[in-house]
PyMOL Python script that loads the backbone (N, CA, C, O; Angstrom):
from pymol import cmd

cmd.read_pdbstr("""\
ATOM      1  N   UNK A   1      84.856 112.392  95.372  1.00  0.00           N
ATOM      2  CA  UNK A   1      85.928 112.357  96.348  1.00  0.00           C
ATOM      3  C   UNK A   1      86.671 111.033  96.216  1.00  0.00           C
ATOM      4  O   UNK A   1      86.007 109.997  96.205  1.00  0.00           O
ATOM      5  N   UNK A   2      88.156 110.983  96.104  1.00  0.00           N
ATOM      6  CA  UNK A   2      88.949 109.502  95.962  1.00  0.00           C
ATOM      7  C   UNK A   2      89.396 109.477  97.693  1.00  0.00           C
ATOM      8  O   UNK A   2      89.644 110.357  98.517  1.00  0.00           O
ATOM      9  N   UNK A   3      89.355 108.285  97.718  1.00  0.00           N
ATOM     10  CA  UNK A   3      90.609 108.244  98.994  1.00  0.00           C
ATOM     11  C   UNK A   3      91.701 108.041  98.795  1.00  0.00           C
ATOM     12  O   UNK A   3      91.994 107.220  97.926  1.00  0.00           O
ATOM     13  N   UNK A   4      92.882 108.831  99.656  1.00  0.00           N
ATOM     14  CA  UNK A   4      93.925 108.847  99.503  1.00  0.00           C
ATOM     15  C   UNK A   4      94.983 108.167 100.502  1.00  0.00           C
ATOM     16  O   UNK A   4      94.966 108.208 101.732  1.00  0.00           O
ATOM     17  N   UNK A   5      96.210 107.321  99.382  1.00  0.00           N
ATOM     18  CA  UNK A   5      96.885 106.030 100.533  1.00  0.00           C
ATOM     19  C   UNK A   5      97.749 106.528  99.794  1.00  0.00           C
ATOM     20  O   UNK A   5      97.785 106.824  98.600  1.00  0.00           O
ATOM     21  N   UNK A   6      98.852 106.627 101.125  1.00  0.00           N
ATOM     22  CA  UNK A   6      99.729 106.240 100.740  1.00  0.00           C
ATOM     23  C   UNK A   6     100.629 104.744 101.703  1.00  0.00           C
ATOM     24  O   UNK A   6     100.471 104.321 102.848  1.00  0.00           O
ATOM     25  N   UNK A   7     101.314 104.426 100.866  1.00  0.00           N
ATOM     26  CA  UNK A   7     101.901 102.715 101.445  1.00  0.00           C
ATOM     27  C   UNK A   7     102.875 103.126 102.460  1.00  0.00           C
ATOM     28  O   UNK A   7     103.717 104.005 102.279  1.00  0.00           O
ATOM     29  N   UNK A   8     102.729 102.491 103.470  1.00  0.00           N
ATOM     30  CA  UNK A   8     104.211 102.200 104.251  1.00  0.00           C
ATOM     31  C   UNK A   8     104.931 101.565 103.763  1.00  0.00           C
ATOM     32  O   UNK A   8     104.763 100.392 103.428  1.00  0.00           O
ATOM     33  N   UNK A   9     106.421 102.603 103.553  1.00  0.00           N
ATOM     34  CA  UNK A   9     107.521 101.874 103.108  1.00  0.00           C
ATOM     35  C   UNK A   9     108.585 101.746 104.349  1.00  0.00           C
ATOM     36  O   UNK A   9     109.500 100.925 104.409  1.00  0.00           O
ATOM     37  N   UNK A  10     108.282 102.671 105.254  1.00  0.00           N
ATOM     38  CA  UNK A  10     109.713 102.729 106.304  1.00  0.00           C
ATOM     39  C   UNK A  10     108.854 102.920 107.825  1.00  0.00           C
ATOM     40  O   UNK A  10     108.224 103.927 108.147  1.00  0.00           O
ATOM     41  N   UNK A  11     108.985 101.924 108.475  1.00  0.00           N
ATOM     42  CA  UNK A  11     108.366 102.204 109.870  1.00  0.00           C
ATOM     43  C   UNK A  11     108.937 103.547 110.551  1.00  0.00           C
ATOM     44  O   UNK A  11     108.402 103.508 111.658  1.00  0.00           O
ATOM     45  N   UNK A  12     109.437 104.287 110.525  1.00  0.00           N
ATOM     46  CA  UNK A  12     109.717 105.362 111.528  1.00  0.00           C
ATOM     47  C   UNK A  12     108.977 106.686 110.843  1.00  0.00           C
ATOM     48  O   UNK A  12     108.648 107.731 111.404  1.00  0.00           O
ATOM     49  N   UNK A  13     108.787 106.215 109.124  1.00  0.00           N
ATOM     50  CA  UNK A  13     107.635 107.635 108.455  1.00  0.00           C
ATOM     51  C   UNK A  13     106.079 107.559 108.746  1.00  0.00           C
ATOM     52  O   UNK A  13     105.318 108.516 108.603  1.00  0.00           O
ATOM     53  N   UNK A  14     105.661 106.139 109.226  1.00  0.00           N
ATOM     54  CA  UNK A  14     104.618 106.133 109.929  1.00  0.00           C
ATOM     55  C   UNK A  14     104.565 106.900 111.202  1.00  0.00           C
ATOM     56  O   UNK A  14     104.045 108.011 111.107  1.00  0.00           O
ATOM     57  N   UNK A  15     104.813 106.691 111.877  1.00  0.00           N
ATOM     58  CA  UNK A  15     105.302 107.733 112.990  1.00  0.00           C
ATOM     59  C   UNK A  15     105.158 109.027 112.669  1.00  0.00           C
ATOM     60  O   UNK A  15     104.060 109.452 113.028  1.00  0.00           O
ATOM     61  N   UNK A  16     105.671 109.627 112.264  1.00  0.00           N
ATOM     62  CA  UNK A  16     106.255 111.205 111.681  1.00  0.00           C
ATOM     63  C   UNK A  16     105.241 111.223 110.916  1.00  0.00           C
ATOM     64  O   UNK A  16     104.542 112.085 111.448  1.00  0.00           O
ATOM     65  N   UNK A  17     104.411 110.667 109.579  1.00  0.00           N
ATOM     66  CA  UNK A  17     103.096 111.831 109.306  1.00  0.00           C
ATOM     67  C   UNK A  17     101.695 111.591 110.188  1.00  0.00           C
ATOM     68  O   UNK A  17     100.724 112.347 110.163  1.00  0.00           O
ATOM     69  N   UNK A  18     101.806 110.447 110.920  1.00  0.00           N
ATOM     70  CA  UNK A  18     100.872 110.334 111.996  1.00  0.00           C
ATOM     71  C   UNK A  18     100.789 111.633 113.162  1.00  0.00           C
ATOM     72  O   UNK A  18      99.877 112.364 113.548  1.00  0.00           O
ATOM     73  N   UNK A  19     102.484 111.473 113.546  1.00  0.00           N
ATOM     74  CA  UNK A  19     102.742 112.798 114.455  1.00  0.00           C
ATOM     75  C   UNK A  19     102.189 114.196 113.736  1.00  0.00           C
ATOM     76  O   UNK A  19     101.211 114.772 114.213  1.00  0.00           O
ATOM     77  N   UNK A  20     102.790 114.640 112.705  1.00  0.00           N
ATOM     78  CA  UNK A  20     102.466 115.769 111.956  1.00  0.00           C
ATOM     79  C   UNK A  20     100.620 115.819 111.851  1.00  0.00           C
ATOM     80  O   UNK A  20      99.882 116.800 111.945  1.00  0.00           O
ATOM     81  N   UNK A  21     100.362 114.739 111.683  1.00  0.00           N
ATOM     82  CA  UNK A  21      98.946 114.817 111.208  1.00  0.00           C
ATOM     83  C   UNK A  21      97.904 115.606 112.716  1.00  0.00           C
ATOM     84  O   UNK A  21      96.908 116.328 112.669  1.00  0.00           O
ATOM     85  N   UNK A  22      98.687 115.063 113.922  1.00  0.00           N
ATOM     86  CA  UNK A  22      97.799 114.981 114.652  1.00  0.00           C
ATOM     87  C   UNK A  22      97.335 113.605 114.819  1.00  0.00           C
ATOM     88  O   UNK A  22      96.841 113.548 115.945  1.00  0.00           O
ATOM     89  N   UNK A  23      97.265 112.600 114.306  1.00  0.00           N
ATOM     90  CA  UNK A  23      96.899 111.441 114.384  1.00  0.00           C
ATOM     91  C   UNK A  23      96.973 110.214 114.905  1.00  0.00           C
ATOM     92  O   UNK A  23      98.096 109.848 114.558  1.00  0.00           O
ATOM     93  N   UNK A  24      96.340 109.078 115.706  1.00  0.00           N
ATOM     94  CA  UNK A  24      97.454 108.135 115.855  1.00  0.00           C
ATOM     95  C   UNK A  24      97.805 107.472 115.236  1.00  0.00           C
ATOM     96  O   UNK A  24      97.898 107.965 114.112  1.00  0.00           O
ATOM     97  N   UNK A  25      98.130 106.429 115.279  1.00  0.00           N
ATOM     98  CA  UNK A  25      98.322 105.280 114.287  1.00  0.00           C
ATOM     99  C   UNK A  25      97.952 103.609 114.985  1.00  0.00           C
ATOM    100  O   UNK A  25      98.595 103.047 115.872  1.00  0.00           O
ATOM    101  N   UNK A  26      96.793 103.112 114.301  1.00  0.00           N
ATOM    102  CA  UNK A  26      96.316 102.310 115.166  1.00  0.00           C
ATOM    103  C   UNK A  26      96.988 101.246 116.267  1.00  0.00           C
ATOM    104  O   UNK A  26      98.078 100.851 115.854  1.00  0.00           O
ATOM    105  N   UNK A  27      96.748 100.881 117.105  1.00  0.00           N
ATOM    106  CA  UNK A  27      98.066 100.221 118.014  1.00  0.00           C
ATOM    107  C   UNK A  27      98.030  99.040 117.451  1.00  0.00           C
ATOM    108  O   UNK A  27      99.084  98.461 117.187  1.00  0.00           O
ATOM    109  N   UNK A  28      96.911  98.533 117.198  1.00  0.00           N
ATOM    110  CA  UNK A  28      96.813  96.922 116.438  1.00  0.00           C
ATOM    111  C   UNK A  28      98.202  96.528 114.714  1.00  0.00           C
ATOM    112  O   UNK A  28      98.788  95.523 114.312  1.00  0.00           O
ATOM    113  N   UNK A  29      98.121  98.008 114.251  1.00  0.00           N
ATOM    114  CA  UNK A  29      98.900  98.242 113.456  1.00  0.00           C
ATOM    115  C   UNK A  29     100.599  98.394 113.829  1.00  0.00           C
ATOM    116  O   UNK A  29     101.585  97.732 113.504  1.00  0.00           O
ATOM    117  N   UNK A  30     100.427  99.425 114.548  1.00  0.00           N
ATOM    118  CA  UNK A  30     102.085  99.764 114.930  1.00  0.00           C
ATOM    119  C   UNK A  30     102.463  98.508 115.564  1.00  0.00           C
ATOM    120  O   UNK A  30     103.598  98.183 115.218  1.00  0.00           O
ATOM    121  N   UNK A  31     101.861  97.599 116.453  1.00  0.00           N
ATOM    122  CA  UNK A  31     102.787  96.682 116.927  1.00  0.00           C
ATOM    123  C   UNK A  31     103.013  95.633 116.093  1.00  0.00           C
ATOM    124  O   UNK A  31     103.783  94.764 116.503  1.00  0.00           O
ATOM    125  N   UNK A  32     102.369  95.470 114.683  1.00  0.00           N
ATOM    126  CA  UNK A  32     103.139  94.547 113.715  1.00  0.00           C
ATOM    127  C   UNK A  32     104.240  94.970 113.108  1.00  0.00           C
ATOM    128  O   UNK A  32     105.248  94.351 112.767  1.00  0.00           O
ATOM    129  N   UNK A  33     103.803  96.631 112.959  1.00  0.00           N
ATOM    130  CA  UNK A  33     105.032  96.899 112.388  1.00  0.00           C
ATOM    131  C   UNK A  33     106.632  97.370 113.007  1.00  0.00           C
ATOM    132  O   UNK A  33     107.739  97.592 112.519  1.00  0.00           O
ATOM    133  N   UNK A  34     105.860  97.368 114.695  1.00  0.00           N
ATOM    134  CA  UNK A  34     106.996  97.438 115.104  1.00  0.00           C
ATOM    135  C   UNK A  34     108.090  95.681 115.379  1.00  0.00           C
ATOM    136  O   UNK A  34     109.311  95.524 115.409  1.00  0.00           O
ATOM    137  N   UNK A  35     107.091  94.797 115.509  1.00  0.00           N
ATOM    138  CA  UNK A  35     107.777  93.311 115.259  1.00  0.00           C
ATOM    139  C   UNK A  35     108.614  93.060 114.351  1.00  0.00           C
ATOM    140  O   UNK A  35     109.131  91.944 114.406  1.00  0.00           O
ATOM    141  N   UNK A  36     109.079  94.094 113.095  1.00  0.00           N
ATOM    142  CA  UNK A  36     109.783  93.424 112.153  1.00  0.00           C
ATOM    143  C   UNK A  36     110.758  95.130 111.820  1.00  0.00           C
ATOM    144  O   UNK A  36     111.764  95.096 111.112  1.00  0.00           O
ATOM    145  N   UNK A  37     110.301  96.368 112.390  1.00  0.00           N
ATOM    146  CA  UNK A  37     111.231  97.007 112.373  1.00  0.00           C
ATOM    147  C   UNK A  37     112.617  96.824 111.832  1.00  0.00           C
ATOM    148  O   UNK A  37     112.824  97.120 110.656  1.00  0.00           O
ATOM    149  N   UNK A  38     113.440  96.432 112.472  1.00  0.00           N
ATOM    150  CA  UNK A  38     114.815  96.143 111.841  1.00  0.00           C
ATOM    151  C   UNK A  38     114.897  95.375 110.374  1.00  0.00           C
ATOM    152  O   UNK A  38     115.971  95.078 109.853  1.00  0.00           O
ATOM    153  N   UNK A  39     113.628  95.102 109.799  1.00  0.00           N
ATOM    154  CA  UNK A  39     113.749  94.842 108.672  1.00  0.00           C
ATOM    155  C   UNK A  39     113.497  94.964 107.499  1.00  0.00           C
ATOM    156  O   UNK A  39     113.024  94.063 106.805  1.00  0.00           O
ATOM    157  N   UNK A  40     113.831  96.314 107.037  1.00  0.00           N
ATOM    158  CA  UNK A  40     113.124  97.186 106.274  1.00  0.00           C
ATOM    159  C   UNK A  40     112.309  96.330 104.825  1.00  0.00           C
ATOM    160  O   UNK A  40     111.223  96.725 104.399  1.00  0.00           O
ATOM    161  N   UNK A  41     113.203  94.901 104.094  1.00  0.00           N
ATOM    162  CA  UNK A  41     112.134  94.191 102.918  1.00  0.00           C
ATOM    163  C   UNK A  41     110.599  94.132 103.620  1.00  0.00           C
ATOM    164  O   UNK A  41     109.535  94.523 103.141  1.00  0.00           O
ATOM    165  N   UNK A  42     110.922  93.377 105.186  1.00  0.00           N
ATOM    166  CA  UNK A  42     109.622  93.001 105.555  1.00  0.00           C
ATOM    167  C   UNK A  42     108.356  94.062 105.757  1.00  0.00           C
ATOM    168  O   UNK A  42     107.164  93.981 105.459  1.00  0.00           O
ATOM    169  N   UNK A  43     109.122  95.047 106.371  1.00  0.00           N
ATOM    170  CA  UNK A  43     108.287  96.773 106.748  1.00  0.00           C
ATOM    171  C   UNK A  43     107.261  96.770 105.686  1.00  0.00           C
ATOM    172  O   UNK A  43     106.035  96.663 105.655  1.00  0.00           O
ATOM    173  N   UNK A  44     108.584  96.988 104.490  1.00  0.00           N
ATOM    174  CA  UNK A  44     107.808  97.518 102.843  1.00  0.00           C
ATOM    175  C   UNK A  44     106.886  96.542 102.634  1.00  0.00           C
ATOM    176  O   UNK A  44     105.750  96.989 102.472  1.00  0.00           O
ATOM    177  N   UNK A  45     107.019  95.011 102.566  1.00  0.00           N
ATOM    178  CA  UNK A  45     106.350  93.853 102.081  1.00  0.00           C
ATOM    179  C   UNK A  45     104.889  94.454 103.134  1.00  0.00           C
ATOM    180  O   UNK A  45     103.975  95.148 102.689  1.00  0.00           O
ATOM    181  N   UNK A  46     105.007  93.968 104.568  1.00  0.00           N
ATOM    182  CA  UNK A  46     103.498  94.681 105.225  1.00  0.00           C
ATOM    183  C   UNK A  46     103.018  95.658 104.527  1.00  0.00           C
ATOM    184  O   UNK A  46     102.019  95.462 103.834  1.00  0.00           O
ATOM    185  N   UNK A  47     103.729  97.087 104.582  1.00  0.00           N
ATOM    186  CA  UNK A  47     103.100  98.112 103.818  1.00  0.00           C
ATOM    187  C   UNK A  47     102.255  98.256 102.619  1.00  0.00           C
ATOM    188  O   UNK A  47     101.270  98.918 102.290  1.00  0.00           O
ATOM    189  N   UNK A  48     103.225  97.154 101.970  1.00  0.00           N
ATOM    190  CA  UNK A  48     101.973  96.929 100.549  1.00  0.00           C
ATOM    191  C   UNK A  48     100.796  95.943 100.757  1.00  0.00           C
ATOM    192  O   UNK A  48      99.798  96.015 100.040  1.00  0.00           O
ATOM    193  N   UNK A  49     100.873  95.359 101.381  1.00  0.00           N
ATOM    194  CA  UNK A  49     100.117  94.136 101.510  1.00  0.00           C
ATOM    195  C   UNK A  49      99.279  94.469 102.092  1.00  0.00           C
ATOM    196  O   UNK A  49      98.232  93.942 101.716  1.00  0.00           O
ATOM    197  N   UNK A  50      99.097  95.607 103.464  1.00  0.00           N
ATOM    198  CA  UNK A  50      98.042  96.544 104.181  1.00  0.00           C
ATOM    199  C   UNK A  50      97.480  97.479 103.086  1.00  0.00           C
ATOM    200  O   UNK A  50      96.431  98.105 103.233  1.00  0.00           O
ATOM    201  N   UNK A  51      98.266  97.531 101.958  1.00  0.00           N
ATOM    202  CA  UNK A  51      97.747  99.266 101.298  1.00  0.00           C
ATOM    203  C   UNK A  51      96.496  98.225 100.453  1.00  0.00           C
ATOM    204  O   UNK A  51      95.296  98.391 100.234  1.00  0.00           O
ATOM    205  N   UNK A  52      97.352  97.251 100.174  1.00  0.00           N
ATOM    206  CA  UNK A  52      96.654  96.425  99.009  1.00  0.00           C
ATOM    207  C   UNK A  52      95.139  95.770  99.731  1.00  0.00           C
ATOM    208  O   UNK A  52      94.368  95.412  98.841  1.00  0.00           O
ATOM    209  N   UNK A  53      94.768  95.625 100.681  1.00  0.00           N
ATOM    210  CA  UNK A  53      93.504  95.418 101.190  1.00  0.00           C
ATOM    211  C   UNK A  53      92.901  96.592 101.734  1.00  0.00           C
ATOM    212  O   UNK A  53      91.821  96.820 102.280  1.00  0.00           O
ATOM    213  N   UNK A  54      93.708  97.140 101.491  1.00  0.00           N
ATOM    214  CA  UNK A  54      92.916  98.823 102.371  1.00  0.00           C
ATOM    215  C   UNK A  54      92.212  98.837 101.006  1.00  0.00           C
ATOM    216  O   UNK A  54      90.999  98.683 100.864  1.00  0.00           O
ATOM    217  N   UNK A  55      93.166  99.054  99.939  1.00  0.00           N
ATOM    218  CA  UNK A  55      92.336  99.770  98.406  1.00  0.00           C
ATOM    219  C   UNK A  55      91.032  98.738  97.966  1.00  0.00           C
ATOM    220  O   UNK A  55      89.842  99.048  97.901  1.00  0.00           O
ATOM    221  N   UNK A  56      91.649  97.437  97.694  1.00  0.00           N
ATOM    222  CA  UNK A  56      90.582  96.052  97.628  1.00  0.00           C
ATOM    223  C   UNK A  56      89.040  96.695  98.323  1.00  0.00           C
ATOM    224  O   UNK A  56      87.995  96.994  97.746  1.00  0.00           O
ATOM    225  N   UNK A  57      89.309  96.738  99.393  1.00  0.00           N
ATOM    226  CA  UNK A  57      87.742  97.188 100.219  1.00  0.00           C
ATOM    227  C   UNK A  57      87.752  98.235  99.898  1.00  0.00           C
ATOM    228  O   UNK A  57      86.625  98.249  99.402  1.00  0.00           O
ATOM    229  N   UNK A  58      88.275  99.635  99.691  1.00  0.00           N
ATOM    230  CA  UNK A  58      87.550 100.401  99.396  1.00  0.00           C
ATOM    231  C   UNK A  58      87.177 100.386  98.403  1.00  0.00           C
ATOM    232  O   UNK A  58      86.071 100.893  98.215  1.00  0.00           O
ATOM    233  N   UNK A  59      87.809  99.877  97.427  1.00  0.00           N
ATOM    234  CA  UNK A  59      87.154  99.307  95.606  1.00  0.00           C
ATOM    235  C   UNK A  59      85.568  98.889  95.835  1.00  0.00           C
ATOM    236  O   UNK A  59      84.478  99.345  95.490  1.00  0.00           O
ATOM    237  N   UNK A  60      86.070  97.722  96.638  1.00  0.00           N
ATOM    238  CA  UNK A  60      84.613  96.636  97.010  1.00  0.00           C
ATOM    239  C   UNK A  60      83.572  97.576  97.178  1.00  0.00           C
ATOM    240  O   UNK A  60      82.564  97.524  96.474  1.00  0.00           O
ATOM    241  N   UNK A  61      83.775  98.655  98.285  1.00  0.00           N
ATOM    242  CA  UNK A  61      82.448  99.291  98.710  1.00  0.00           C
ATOM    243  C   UNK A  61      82.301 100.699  97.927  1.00  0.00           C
ATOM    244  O   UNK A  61      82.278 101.754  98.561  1.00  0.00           O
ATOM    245  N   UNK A  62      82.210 100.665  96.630  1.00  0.00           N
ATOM    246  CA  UNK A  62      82.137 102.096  95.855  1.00  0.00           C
ATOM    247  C   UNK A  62      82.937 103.070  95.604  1.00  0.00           C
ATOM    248  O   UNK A  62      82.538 104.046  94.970  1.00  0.00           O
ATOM    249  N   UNK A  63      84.299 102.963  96.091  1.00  0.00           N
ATOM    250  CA  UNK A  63      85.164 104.122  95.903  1.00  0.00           C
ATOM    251  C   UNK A  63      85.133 104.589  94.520  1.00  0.00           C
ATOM    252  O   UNK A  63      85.300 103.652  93.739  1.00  0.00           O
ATOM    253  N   UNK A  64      84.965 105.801  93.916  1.00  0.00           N
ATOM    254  CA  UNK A  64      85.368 105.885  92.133  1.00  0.00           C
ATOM    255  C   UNK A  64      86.086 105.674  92.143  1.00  0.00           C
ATOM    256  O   UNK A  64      86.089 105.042  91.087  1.00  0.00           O
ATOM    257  N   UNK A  65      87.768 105.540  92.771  1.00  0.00           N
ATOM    258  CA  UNK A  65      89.059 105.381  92.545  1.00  0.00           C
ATOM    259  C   UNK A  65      90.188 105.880  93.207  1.00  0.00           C
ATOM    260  O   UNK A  65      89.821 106.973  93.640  1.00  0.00           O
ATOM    261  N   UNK A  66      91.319 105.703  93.520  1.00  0.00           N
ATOM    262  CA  UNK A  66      92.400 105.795  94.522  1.00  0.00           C
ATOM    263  C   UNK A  66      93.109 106.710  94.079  1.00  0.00           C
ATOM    264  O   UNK A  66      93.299 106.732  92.863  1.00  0.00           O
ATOM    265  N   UNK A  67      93.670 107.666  94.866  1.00  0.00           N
ATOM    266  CA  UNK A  67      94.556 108.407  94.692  1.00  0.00           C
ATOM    267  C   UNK A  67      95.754 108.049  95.656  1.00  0.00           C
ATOM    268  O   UNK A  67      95.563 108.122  96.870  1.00  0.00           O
ATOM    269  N   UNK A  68      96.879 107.697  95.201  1.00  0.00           N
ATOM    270  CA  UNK A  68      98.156 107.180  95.709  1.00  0.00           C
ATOM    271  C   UNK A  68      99.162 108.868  95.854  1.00  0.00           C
ATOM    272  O   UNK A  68      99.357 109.725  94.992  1.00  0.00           O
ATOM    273  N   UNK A  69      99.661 108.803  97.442  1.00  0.00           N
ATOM    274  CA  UNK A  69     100.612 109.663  97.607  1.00  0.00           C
ATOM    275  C   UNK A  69     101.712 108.895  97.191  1.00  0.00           C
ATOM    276  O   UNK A  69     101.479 107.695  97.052  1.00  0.00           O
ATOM    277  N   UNK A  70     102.761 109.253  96.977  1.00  0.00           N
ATOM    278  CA  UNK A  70     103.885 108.253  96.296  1.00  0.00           C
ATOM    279  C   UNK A  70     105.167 108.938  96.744  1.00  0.00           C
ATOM    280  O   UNK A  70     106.215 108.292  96.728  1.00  0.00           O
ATOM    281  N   UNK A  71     105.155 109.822  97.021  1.00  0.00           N
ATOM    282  CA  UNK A  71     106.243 111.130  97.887  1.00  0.00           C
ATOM    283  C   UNK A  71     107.316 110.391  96.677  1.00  0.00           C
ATOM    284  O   UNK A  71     108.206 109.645  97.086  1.00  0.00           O
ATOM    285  N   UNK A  72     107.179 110.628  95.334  1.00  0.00           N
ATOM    286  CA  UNK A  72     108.344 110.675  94.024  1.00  0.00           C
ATOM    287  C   UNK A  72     108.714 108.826  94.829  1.00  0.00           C
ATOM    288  O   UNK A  72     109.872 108.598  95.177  1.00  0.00           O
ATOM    289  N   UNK A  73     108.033 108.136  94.947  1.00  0.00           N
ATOM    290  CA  UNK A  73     108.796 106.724  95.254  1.00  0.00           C
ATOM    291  C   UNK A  73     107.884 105.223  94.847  1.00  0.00           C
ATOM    292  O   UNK A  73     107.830 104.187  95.509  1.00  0.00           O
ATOM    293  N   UNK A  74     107.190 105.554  93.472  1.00  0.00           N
ATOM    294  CA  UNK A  74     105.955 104.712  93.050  1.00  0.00           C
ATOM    295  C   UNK A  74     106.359 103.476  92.929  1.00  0.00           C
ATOM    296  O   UNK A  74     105.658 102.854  92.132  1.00  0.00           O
ATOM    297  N   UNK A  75     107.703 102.508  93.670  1.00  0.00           N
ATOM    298  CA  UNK A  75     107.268 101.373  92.953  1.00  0.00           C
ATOM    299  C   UNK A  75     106.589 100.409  93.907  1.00  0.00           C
ATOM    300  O   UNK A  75     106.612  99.238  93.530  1.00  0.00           O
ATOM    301  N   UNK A  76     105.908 100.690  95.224  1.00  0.00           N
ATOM    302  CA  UNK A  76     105.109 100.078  96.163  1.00  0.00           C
ATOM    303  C   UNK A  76     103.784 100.386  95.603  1.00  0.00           C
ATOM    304  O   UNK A  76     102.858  99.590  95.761  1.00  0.00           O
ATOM    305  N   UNK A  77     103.636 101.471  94.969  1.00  0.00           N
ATOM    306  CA  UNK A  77     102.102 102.058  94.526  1.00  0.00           C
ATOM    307  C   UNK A  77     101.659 100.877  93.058  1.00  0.00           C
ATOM    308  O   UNK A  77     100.555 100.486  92.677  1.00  0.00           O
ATOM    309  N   UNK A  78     103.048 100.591  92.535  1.00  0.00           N
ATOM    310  CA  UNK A  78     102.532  99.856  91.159  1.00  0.00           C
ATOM    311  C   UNK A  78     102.589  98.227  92.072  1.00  0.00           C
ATOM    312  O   UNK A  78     101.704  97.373  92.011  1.00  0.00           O
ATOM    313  N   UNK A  79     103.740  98.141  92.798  1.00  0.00           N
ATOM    314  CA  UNK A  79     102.645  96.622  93.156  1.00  0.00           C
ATOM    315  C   UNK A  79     101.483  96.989  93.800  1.00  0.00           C
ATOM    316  O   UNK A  79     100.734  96.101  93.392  1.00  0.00           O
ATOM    317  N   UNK A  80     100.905  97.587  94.425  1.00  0.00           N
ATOM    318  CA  UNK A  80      99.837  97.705  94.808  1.00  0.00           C
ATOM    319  C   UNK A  80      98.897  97.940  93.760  1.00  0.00           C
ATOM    320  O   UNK A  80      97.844  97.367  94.040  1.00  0.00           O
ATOM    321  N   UNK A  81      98.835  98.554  92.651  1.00  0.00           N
ATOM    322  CA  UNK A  81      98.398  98.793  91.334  1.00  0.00           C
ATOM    323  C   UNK A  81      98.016  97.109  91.096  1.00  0.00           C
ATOM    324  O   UNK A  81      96.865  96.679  91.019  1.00  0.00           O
ATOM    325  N   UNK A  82      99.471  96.146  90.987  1.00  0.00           N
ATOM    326  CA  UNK A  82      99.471  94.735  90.051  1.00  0.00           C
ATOM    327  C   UNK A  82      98.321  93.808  90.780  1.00  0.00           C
ATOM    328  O   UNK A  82      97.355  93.265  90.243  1.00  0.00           O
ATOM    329  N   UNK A  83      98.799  93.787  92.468  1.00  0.00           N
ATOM    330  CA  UNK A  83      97.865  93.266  93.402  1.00  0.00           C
ATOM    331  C   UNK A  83      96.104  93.010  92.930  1.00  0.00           C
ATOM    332  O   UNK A  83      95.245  92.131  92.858  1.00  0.00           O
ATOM    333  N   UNK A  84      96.332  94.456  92.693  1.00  0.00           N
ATOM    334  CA  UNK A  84      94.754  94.935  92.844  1.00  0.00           C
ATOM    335  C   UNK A  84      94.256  94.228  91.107  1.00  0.00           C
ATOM    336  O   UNK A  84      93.125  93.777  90.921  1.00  0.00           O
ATOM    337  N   UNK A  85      95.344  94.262  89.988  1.00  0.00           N
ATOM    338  CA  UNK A  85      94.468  93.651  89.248  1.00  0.00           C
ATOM    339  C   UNK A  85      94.631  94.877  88.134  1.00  0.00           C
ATOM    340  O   UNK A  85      94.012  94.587  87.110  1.00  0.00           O
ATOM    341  N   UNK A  86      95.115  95.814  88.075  1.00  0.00           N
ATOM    342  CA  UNK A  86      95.178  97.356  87.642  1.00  0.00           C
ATOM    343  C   UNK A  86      96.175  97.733  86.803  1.00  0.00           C
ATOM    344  O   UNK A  86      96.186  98.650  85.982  1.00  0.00           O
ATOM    345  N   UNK A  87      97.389  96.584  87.208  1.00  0.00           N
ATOM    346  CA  UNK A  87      98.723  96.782  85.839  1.00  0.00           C
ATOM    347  C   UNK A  87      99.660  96.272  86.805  1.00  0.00           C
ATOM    348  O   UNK A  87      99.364  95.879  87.933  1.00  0.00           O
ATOM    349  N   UNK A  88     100.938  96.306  86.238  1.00  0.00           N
ATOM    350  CA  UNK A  88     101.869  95.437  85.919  1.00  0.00           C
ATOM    351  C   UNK A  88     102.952  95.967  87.128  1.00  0.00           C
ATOM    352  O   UNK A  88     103.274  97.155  87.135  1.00  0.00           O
ATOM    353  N   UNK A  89     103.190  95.558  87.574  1.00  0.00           N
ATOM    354  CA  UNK A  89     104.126  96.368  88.861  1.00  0.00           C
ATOM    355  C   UNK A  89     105.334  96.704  88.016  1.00  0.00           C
ATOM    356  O   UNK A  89     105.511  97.887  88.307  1.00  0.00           O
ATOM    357  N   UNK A  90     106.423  96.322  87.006  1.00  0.00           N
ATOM    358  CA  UNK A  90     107.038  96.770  86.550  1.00  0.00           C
ATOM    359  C   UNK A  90     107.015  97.701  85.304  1.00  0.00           C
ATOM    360  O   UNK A  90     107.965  97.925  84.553  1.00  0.00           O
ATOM    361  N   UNK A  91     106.014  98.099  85.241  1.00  0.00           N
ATOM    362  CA  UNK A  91     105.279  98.971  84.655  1.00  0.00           C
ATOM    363  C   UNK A  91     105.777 100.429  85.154  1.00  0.00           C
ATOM    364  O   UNK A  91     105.602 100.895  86.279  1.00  0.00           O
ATOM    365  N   UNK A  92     106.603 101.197  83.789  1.00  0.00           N
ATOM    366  CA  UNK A  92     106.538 102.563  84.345  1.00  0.00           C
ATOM    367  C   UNK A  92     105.657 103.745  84.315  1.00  0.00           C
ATOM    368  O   UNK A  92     105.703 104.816  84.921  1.00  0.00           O
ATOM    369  N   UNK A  93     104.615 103.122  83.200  1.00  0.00           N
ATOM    370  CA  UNK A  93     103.745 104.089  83.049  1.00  0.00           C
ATOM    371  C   UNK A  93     104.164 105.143  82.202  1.00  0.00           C
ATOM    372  O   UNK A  93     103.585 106.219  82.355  1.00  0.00           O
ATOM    373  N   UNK A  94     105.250 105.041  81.146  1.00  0.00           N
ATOM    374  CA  UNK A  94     105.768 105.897  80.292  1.00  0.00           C
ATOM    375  C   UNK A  94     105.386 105.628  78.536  1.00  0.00           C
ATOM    376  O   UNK A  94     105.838 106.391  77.681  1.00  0.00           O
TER     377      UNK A  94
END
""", "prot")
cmd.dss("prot")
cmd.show_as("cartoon", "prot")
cmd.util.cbc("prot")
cmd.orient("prot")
């Protein structure tokens, strides 16, 4: 079994697959990301930077490996990829 992340790139799609999911979205979370809302570099910059320690620990504690949703928009998934140590963020993978 992989776990599956995908990155926040836009604070209001957190919302919406949380809603869809049924889910919440932790409050400790939403209120950082609602602090910088109006600023979508910063949103994305959190988003990776949360995805990128989410994956880190699950690496740390045994995961075989990550499966990234990317909804066709991978270039938060490859810095998160570079972060981690895994390849090159400008890397297309072609």
């Amino acid at each position: 079994v992989l776990p599956g992340i995908m990155p926040v790139t836009n604070a209001a799609q957190v919302v919406r697959f949380a809603e869809l999911a049924g889910a919440a979205f932790p409050p400790h979370l939403a209120a950082r990301f609602d602090a910088i809302a109006d600023d979508p570099d910063a949103v994305r910059a959190l988003g990776v930077e949360l995805a990128s320690e989410l994956c880190q620990g699950l690496l740390d504690e045994g995961a075989p490996g990550l499966h990234f949703y990317t909804l066709n928009r991978s270039t938060a998934t490859r810095e998160i990829a570079a972060n981690l140590g895994l390849g090159d963020a400008s890397s297309t993978g072609a």
